[in-house]
C-alpha positions in Angstrom: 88.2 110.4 78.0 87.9 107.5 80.0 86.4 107.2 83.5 85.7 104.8 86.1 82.0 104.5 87.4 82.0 102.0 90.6 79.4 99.4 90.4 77.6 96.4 91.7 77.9 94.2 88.4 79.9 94.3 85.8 77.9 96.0 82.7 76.5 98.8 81.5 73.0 97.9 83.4 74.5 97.1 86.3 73.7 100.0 89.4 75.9 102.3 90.7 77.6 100.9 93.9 78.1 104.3 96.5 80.9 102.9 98.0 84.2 103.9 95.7 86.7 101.9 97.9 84.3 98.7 98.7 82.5 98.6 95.4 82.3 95.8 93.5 83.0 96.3 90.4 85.0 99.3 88.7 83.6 99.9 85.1 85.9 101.6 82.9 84.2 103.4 80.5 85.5 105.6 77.4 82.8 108.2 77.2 83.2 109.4 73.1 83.0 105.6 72.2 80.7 103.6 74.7 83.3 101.1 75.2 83.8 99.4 78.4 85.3 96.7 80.7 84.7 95.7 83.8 86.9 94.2 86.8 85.9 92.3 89.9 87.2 94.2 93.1 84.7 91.7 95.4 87.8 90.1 96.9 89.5 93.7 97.9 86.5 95.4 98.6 86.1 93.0 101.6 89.6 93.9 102.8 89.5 94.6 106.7 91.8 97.7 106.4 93.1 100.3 103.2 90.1 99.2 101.0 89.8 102.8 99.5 93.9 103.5 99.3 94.1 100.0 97.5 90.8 101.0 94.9 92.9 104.0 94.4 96.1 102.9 93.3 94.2 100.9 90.5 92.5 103.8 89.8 95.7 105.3 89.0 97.2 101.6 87.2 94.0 101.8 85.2 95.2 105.0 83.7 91.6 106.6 83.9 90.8 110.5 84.3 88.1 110.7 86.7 86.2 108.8 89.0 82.2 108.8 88.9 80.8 107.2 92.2 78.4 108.0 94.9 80.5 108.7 97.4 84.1 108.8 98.2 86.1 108.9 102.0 90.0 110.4 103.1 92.2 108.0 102.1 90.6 107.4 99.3 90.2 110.5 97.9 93.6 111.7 98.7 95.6 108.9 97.0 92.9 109.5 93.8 94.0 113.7 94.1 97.7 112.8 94.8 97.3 111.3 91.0 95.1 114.0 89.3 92.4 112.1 89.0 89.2 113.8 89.0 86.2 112.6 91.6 82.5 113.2 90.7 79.9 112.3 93.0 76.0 111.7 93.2 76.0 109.1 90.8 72.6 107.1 91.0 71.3 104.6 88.7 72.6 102.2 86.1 76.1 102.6 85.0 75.1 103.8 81.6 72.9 106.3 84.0 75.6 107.5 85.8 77.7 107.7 82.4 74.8 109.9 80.9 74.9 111.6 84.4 78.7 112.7 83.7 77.9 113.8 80.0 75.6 116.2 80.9 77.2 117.8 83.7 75.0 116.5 86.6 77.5 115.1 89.1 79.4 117.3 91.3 83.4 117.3 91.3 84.4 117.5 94.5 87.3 118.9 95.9 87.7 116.6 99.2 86.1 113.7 100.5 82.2 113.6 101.4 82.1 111.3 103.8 84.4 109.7 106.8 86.6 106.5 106.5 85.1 103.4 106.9 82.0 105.1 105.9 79.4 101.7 104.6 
């Protein structure tokens, strides 16, 4: 399975970033091999307007089967459901933290947003 963790660097060490449409990084991660690769999203994430419907479409391009992040807003979220991908929350930590995190069951999938657009 592969998921997306959102962070503020682009490894393994770097921490989770909370913000899933102004992080900036996405970290891909396949979870039964440890591989991973990271893209920049600095220059979107500053967008003024549609930062989380724009992180969700390459969710979705990115072919990945859940999100792991700290928190996720409307737009967001919906676009990321309106694809079946899965949203966990409550990530803390490194990347490889949050990854952990997933494994074991520690993050909560959530079933609608947790927090209000343009939430920072």
């Amino acid at each position: 399975m592969k998921i997306l963790v959102t962070a503020q660097g682009p490894d393994m060490a770097s921490e989770v970033d909370p913000r899933f449409g102004r992080a900036k990084y996405f970290v891909v991660v396949d979870v039964e091999t440890g591989e991973f690769s990271a893209e920049d999203r600095e220059k979107d994430s500053s967008a003024m307007q549609g930062a989380g419907i724009q992180a969700g479409r390459r969710v979705v391009e990115l072919g990945v089967e859940g999100v792991v992040t700290g928190h996720v807003g409307p737009k967001a979220f919906s676009t990321l459901q309106a694809a079946g991908v899965q949203v966990f929350i409550g990530a803390s930590g490194s990347v490889s933290d949050a990854v952990s995190q997933f494994k074991d069951g520690k993050l909560d999938r959530v079933s609608g947003p947790d927090v209000a657009g343009h939430w920072m």
